[in-house]
PyMOL CGO cylinders between C-alpha atoms (Angstrom):
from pymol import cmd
from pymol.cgo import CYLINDER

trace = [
    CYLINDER, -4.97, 14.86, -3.48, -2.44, 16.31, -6.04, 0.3, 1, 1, 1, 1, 1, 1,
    CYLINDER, -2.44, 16.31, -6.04, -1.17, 14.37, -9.16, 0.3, 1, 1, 1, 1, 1, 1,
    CYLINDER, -1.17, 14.37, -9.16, 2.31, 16.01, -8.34, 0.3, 1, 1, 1, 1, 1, 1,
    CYLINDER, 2.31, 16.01, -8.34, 2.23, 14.04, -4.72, 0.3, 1, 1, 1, 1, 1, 1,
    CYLINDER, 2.23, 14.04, -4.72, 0.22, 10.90, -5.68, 0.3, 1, 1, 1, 1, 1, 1,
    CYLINDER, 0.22, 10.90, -5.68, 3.52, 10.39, -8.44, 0.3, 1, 1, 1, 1, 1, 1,
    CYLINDER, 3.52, 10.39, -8.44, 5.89, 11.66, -5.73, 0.3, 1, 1, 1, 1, 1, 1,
    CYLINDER, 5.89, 11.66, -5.73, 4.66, 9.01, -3.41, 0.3, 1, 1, 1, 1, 1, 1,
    CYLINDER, 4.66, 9.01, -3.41, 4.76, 5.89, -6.16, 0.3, 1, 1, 1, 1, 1, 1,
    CYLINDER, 4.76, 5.89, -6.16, 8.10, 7.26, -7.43, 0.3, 1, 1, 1, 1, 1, 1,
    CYLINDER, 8.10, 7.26, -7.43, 9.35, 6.77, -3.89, 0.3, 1, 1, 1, 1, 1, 1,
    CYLINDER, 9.35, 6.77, -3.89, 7.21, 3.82, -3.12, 0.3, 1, 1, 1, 1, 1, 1,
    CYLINDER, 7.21, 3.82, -3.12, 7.95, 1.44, -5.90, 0.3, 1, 1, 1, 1, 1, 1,
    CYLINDER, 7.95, 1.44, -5.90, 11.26, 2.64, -7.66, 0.3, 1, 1, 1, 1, 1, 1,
    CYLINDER, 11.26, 2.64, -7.66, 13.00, 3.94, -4.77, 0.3, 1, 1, 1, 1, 1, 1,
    CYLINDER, 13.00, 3.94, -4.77, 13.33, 7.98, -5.78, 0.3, 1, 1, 1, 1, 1, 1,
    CYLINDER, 13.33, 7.98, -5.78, 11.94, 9.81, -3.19, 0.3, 1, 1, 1, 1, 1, 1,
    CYLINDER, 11.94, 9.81, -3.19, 13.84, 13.35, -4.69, 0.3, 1, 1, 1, 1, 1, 1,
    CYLINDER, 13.84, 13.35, -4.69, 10.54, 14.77, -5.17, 0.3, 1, 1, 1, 1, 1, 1,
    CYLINDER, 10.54, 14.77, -5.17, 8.66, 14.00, -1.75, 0.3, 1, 1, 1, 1, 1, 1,
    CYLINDER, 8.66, 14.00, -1.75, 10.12, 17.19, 0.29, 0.3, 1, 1, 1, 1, 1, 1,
    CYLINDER, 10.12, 17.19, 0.29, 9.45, 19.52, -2.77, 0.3, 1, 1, 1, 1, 1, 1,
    CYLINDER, 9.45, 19.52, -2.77, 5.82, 18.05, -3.18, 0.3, 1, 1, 1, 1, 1, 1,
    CYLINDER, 5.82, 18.05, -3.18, 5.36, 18.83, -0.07, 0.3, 1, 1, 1, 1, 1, 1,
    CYLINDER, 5.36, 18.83, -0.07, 6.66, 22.10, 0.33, 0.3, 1, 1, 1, 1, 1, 1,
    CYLINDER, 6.66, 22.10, 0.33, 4.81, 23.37, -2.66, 0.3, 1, 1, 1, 1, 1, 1,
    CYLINDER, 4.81, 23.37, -2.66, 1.20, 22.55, -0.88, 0.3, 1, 1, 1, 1, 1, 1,
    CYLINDER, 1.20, 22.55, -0.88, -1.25, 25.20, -0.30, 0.3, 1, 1, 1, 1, 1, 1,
    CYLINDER, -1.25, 25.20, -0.30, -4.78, 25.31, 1.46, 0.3, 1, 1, 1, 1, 1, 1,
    CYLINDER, -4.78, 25.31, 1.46, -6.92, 23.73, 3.24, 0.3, 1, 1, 1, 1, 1, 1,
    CYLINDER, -6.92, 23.73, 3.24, -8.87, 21.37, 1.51, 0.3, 1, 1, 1, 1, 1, 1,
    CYLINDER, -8.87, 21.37, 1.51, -9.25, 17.66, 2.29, 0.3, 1, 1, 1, 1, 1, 1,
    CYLINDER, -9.25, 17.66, 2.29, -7.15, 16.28, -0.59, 0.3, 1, 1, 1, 1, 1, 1,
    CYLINDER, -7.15, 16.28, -0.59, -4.47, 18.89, 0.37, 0.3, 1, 1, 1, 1, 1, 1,
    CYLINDER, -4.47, 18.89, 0.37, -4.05, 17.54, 3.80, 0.3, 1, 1, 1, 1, 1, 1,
    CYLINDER, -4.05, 17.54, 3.80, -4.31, 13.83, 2.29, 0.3, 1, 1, 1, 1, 1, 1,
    CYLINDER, -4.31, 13.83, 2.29, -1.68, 14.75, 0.21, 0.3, 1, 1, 1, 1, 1, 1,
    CYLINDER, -1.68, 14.75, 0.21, 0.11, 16.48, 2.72, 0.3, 1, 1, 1, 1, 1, 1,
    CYLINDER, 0.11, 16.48, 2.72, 0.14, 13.12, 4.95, 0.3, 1, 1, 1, 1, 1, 1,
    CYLINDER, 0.14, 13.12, 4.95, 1.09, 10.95, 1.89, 0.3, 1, 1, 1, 1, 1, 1,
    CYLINDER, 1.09, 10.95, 1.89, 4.29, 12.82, 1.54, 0.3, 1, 1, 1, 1, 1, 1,
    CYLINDER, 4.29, 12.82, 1.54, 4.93, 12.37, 5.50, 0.3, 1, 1, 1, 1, 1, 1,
    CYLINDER, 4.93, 12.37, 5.50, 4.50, 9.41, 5.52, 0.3, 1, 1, 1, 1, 1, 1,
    CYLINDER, 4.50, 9.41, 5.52, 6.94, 8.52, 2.69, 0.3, 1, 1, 1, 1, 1, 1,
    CYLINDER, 6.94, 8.52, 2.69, 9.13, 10.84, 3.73, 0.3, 1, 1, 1, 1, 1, 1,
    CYLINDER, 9.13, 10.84, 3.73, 9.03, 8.80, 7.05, 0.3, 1, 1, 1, 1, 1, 1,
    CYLINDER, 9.03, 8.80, 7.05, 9.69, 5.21, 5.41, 0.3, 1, 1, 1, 1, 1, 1,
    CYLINDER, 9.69, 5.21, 5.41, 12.54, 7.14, 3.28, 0.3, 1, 1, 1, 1, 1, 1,
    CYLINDER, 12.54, 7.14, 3.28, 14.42, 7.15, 7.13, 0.3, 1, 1, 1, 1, 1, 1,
    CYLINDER, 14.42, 7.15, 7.13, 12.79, 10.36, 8.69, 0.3, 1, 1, 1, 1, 1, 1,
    CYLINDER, 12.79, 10.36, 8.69, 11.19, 9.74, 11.73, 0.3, 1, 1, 1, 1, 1, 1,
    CYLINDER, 11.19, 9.74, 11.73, 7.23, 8.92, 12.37, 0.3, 1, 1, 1, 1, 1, 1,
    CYLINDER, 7.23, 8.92, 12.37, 5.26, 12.46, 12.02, 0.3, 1, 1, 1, 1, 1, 1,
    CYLINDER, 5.26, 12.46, 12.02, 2.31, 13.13, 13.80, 0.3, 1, 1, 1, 1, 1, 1,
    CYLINDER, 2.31, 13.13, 13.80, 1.20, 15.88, 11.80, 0.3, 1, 1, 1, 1, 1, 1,
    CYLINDER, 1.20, 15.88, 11.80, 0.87, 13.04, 9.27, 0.3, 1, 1, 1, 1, 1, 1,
    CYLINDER, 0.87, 13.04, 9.27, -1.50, 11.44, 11.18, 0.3, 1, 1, 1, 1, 1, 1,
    CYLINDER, -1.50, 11.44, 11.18, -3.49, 14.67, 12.22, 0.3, 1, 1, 1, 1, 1, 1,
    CYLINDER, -3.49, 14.67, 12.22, -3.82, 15.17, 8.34, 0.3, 1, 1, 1, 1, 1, 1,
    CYLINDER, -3.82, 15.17, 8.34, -5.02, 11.74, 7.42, 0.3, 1, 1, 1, 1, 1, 1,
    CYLINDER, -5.02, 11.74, 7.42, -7.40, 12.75, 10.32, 0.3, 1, 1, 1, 1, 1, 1,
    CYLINDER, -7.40, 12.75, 10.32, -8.93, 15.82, 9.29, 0.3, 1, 1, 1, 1, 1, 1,
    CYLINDER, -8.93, 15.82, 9.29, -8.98, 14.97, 5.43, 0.3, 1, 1, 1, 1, 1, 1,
    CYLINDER, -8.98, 14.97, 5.43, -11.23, 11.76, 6.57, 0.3, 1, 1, 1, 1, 1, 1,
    CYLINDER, -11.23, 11.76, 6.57, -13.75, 14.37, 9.02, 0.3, 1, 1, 1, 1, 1, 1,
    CYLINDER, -13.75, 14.37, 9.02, -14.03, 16.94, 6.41, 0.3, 1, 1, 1, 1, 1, 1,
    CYLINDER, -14.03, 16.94, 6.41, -14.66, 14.25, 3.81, 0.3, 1, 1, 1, 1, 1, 1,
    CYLINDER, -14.66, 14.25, 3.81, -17.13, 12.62, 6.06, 0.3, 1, 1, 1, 1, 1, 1,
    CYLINDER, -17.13, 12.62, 6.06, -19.06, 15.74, 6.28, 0.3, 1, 1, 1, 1, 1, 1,
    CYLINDER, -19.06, 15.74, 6.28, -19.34, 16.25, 2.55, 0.3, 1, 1, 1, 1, 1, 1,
    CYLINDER, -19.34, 16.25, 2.55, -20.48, 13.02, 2.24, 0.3, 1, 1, 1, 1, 1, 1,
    CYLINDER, -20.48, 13.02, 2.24, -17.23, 11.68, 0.24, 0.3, 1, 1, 1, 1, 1, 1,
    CYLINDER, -17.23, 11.68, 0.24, -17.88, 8.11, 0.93, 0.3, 1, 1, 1, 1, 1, 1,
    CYLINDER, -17.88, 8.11, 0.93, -14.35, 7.56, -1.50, 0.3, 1, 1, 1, 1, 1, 1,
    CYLINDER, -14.35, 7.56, -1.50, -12.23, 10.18, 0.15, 0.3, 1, 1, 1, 1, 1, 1,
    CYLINDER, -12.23, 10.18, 0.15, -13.17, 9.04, 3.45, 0.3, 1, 1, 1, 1, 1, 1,
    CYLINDER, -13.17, 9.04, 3.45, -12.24, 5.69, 2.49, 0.3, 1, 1, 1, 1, 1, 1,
    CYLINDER, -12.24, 5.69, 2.49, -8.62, 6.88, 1.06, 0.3, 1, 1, 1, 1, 1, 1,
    CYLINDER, -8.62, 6.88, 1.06, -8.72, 8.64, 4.59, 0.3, 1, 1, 1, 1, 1, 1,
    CYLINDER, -8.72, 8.64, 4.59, -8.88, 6.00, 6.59, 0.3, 1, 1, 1, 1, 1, 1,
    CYLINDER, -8.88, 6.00, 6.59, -6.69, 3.73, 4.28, 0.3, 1, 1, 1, 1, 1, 1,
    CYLINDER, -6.69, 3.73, 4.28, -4.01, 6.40, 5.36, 0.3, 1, 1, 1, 1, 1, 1,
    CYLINDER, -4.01, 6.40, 5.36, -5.04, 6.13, 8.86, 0.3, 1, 1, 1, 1, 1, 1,
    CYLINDER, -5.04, 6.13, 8.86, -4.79, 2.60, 8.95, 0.3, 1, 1, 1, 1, 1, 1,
    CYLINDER, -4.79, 2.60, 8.95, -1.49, 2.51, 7.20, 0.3, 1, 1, 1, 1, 1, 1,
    CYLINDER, -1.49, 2.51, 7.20, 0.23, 4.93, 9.49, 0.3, 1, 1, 1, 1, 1, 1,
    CYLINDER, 0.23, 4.93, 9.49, -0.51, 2.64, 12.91, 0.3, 1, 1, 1, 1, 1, 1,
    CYLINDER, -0.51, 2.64, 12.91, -0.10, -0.44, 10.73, 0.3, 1, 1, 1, 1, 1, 1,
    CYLINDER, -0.10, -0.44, 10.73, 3.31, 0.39, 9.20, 0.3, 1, 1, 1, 1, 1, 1,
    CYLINDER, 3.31, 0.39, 9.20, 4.94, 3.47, 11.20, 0.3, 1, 1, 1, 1, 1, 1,
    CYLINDER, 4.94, 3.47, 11.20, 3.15, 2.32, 15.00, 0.3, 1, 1, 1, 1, 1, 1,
    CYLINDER, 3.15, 2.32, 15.00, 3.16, -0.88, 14.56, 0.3, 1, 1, 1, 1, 1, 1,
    CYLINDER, 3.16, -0.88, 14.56, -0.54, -1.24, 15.83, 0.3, 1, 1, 1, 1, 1, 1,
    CYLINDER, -0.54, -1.24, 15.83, -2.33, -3.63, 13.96, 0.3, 1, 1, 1, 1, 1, 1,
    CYLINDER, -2.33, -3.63, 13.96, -5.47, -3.58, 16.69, 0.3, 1, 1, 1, 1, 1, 1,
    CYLINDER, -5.47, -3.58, 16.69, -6.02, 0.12, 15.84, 0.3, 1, 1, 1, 1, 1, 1,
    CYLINDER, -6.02, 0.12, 15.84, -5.25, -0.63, 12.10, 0.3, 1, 1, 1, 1, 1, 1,
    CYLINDER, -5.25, -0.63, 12.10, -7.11, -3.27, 10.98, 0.3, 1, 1, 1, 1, 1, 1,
    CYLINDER, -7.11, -3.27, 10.98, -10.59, -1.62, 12.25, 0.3, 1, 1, 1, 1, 1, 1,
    CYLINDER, -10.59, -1.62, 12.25, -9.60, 1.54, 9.84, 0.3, 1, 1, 1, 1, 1, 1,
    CYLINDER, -9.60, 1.54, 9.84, -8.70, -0.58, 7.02, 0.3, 1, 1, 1, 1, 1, 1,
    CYLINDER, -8.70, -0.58, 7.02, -12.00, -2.61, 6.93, 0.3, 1, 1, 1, 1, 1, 1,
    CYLINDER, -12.00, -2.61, 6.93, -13.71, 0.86, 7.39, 0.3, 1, 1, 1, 1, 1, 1,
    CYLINDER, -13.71, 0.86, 7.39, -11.91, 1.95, 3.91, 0.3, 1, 1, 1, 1, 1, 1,
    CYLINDER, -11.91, 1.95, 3.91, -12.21, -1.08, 2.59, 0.3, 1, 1, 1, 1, 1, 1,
    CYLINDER, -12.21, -1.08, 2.59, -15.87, -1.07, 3.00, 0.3, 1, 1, 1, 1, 1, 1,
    CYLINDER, -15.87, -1.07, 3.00, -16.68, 2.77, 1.84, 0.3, 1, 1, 1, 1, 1, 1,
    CYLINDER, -16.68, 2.77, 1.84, -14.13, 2.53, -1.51, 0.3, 1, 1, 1, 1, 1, 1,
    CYLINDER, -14.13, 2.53, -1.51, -16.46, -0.86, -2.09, 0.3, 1, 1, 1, 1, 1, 1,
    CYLINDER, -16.46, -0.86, -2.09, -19.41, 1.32, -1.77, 0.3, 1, 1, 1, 1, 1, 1,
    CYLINDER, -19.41, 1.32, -1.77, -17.94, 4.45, -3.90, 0.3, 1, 1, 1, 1, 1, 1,
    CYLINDER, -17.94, 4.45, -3.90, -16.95, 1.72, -6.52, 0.3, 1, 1, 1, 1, 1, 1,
    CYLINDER, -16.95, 1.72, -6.52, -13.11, 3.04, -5.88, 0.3, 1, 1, 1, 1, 1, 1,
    CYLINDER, -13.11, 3.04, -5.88, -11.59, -0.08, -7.12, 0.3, 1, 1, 1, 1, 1, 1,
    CYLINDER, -11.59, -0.08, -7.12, -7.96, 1.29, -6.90, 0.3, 1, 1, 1, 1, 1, 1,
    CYLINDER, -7.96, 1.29, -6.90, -7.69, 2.28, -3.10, 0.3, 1, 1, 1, 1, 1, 1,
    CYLINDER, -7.69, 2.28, -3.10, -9.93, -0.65, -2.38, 0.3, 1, 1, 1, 1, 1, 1,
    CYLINDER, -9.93, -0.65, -2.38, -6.92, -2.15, -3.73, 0.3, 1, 1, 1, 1, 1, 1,
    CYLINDER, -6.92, -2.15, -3.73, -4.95, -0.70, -1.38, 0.3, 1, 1, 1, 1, 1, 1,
    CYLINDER, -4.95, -0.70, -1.38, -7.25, -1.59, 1.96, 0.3, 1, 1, 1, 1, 1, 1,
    CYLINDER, -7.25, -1.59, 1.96, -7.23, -5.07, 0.43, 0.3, 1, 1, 1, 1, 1, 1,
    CYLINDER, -7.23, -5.07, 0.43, -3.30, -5.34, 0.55, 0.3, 1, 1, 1, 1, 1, 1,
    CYLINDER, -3.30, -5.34, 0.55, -2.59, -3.86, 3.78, 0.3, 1, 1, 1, 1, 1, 1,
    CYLINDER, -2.59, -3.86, 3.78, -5.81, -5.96, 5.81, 0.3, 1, 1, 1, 1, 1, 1,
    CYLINDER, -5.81, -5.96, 5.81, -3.63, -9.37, 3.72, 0.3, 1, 1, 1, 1, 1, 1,
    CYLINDER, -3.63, -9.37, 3.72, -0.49, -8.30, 5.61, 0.3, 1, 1, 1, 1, 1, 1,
    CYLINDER, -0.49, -8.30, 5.61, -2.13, -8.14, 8.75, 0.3, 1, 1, 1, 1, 1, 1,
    CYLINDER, -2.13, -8.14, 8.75, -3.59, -12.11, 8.31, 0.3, 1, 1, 1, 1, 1, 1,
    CYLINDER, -3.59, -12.11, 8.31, 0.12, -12.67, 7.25, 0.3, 1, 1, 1, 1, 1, 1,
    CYLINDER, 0.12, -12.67, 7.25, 1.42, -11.57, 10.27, 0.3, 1, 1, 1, 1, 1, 1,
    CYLINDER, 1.42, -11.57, 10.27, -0.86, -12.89, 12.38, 0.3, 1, 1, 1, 1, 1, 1,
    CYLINDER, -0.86, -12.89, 12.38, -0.33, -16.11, 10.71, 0.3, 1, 1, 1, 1, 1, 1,
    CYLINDER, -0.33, -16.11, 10.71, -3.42, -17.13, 8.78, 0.3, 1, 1, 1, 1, 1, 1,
    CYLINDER, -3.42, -17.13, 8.78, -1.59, -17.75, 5.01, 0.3, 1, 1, 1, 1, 1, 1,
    CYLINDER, -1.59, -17.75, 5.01, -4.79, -18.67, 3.65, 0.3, 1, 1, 1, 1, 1, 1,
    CYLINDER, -4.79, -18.67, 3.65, -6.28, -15.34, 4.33, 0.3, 1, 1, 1, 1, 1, 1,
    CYLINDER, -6.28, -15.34, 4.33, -3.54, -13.19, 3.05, 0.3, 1, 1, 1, 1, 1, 1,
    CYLINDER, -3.54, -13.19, 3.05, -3.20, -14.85, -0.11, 0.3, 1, 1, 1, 1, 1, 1,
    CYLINDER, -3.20, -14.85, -0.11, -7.47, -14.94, -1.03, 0.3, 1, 1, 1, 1, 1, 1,
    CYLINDER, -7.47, -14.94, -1.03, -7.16, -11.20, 0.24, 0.3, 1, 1, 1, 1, 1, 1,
    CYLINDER, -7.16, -11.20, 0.24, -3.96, -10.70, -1.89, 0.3, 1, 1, 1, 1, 1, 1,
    CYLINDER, -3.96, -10.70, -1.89, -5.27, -12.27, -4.60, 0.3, 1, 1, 1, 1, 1, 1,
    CYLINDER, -5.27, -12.27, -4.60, -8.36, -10.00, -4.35, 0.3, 1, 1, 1, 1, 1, 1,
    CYLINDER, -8.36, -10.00, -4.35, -6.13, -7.04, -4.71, 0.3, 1, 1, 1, 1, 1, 1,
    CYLINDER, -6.13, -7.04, -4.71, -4.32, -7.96, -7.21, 0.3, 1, 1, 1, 1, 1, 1,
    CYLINDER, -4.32, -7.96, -7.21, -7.19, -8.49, -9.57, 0.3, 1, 1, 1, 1, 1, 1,
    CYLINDER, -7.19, -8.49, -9.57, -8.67, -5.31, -8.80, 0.3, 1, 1, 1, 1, 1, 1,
    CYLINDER, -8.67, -5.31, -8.80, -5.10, -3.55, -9.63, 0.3, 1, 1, 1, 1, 1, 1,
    CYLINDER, -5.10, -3.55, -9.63, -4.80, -5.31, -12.80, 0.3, 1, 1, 1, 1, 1, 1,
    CYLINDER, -4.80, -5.31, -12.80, -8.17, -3.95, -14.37, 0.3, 1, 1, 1, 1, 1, 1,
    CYLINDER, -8.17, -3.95, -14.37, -7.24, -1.06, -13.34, 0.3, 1, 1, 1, 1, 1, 1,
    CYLINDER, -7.24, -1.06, -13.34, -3.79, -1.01, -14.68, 0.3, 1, 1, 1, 1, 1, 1,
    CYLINDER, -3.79, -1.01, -14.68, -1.94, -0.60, -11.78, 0.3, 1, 1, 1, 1, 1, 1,
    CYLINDER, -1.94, -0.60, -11.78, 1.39, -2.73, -12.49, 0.3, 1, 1, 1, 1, 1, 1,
    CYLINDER, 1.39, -2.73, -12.49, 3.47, -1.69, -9.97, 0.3, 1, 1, 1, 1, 1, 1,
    CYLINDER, 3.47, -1.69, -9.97, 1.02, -2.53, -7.57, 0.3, 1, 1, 1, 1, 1, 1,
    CYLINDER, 1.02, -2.53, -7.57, 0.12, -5.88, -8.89, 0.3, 1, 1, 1, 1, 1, 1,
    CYLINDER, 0.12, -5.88, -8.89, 4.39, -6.23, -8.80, 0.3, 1, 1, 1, 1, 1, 1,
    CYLINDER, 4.39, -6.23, -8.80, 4.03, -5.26, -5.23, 0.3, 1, 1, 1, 1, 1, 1,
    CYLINDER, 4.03, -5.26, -5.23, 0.76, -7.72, -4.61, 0.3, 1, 1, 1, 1, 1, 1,
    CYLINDER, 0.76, -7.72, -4.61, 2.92, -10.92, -6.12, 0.3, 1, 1, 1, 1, 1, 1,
    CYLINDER, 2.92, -10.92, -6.12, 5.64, -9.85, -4.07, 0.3, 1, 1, 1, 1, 1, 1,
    CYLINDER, 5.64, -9.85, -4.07, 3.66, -10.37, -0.93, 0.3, 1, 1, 1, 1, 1, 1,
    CYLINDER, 3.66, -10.37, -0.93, 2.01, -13.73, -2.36, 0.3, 1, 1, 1, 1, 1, 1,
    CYLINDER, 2.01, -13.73, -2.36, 5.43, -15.07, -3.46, 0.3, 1, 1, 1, 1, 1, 1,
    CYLINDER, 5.43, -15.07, -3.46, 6.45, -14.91, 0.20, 0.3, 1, 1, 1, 1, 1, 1,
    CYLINDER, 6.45, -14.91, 0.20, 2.97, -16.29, 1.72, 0.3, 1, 1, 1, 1, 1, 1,
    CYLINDER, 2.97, -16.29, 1.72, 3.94, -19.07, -1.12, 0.3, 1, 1, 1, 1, 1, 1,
    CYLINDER, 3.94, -19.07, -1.12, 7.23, -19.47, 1.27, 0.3, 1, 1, 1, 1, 1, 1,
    CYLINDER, 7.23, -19.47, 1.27, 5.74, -19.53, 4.56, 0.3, 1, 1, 1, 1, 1, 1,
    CYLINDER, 5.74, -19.53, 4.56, 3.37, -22.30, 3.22, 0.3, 1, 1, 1, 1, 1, 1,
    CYLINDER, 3.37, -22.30, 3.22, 6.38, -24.31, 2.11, 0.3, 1, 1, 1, 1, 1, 1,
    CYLINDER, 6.38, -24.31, 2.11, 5.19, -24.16, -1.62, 0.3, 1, 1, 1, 1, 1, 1,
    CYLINDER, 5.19, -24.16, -1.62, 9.23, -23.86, -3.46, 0.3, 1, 1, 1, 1, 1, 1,
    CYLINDER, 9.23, -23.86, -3.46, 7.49, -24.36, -6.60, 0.3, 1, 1, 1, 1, 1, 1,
    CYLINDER, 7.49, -24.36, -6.60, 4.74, -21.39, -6.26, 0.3, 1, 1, 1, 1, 1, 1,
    CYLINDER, 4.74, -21.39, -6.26, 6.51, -19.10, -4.99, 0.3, 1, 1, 1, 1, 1, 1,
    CYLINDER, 6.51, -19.10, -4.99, 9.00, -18.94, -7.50, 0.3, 1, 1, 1, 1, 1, 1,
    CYLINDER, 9.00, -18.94, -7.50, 7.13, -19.04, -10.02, 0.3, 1, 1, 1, 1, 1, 1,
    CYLINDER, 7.13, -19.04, -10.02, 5.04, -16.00, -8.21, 0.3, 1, 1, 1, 1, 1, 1,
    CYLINDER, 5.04, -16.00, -8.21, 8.68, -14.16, -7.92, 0.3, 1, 1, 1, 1, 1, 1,
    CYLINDER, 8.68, -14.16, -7.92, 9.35, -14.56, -11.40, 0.3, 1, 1, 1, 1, 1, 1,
    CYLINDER, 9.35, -14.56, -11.40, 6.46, -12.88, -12.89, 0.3, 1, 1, 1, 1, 1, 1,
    CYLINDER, 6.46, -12.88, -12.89, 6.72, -10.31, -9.93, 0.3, 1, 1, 1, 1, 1, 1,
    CYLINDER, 6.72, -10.31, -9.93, 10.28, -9.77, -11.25, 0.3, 1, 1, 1, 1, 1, 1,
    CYLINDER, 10.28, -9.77, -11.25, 8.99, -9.34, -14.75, 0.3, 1, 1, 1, 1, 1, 1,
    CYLINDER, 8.99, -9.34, -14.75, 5.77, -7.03, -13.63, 0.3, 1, 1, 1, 1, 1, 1,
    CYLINDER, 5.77, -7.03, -13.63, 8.16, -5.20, -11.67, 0.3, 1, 1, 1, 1, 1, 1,
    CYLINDER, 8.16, -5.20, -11.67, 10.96, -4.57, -14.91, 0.3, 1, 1, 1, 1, 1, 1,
    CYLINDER, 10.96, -4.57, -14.91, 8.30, -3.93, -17.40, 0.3, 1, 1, 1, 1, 1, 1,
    CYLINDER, 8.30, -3.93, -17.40, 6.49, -0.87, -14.93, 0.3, 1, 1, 1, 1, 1, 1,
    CYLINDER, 6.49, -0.87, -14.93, 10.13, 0.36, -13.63, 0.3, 1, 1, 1, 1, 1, 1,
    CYLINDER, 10.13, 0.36, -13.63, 9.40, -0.77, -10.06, 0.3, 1, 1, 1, 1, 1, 1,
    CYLINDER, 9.40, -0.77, -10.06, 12.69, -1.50, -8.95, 0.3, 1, 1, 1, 1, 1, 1,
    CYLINDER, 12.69, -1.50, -8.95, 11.99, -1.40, -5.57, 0.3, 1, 1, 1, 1, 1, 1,
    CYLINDER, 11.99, -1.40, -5.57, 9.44, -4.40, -6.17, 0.3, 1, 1, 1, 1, 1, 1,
    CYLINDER, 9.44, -4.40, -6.17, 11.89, -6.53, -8.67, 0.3, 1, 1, 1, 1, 1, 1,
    CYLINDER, 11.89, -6.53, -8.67, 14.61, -6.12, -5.82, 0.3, 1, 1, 1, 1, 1, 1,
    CYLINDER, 14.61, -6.12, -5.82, 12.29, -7.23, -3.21, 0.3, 1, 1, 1, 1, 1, 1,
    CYLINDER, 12.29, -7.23, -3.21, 10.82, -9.93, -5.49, 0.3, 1, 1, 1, 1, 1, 1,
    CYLINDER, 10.82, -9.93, -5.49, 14.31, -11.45, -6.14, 0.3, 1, 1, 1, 1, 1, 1,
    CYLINDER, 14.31, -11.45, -6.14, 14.86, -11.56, -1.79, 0.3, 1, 1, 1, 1, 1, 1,
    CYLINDER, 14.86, -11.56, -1.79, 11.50, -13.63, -2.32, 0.3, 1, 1, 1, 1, 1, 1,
    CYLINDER, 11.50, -13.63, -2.32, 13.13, -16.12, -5.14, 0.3, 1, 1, 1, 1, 1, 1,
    CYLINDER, 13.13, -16.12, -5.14, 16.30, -16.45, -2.91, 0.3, 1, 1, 1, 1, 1, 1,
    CYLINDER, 16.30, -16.45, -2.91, 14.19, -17.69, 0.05, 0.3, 1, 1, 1, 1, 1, 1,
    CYLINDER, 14.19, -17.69, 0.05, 12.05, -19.95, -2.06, 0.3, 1, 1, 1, 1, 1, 1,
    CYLINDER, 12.05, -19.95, -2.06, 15.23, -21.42, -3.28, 0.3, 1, 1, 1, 1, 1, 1,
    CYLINDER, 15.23, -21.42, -3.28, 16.01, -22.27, 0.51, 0.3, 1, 1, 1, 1, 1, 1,
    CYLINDER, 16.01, -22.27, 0.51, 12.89, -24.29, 0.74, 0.3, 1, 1, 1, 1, 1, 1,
    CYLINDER, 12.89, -24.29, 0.74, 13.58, -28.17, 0.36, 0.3, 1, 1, 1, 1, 1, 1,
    CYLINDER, 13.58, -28.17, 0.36, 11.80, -29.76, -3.00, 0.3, 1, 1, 1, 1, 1, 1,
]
cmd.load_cgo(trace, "trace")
C-alpha cells in the first residue's frame, strides 16, 4: 500500500480531512497487490466521507488478498482480509460474513508478527461482541488492541480503542469507568490531533454523565 494513501486514510479517519482521499486515489498506478489495497482503502473512506458503498472497493480488497495469498504474504493477506471484513462489517452491515474474515486476519497478522493490523482485526472482531451484546468480550478484545497499538505507537488508534471501551464502560453501567476512559481518550485524542476521536470521546463522557451514581 502507499504511504501517500495509508496518511490519506488516517487523515480522514481520525481528524476528519478527507481533502486528500480522491487525489490519493487518482494518482494510483499498476497492478500490484498493495496498489489495489490502497486503491480500496481510499474507497472505502471515500464511502464513510458520504459517497455511496463501492464495489470496486470490495473487488480490490479481493484481489490484493488472492495475489497476496499466492506469494505467500501471510501479512498482506491478513491486511486483505481485515479490509474485507471491514467493508461487510461497516458499509453492508454483515457481521456473519465479517467476523469469519476478521478472525482469518486476525490469525495470519498473529502469525506474520504484524502487530499493527492485528490491531486493527482486534478492534473491529470487539465491535462485533459489542453489538451482539457480550461487553465482556469487547472490552478483553479492546483492551487487547489497545496494548498492541500502544507499543507500537499508534495514538490515534489507542484514542479510537478507549473511545470504544469508554462506551462498553456505559453499556455496563460503570459512570465512574467510563469517564474516566473518556477523559484520557480525550487527552490521547488532543495530544495525536485526532479530532474526530476527542469529539466522539466527549459524546462518550456526555452519556456516562447520564448514568445514575
Amino acid at each position: 500500500m502507499t504511504e501517500r494513501a495509508d496518511r490519506a486514510c488516517r487523515q480522514a479517519v481520525f481528524c476528519g480531512d478527507t481533502s486528500d482521499l480522491l487525489p490519493a486515489l487518482e494518482s494510483l498506478v499498476g497492478d500490484e497487490p498493495g496498489t489495489d489495497l490502497a486503491r480500496g482503502m481510499l474507497r472505502h473512506s471515500l464511502a464513510l466521507a458520504g459517497g455511496e458503498p463501492d464495489a470496486e472497493e470490495l473487488a480490490c480488497f479481493e484481489r490484493a488478498a488472492e495475489e497476496y495469498r499466492r506469494r505467500g504474504d501471510r501479512a498482506g493477506e491478513g491486511r486483505a482480509l481485515f479490509w474485507q471484513g471491514c467493508y461487510h462489517q461497516v458499509l453492508g452491515k454483515d457481521g456473519e460474513t465479517a467476523v469469519p474474515l476478521l478472525e482469518r486476519a486476525a490469525t495470519l497478522s498473529r502469525d506474520a508478527d504484524d502487530d499493527l493490523w492485528l490491531s486493527y482485526s482486534l478492534r473491529h472482531l470487539a465491535i462485533a461482541r459489542h453489538q451482539a451484546g457480550d461487553l465482556d468480550g469487547a472490552r478483553d478484545l479492546l483492551e487487547q488492541s489497545t496494548r498492541l497499538r500502544r507499543a507500537v505507537g499508534f495514538e490515534e488508534g489507542v484514542a479510537a480503542n478507549l473511545v470504544g471501551l469508554a462506551f462498553v464502560a456505559v453499556d455496563r453501567g460503570d459512570r465512574a469507568g467510563a469517564e474516566r476512559i473518556a477523559r484520557e481518550a480525550i487527552e490521547v485524542g488532543t495530544a495525536s490531533g485526532a479530532s474526530t476521536m476527542v469529539t466522539f470521546a466527549e459524546q462518550a463522557l456526555n452519556a456516562a454523565a447520564q448514568l445514575r451514581t
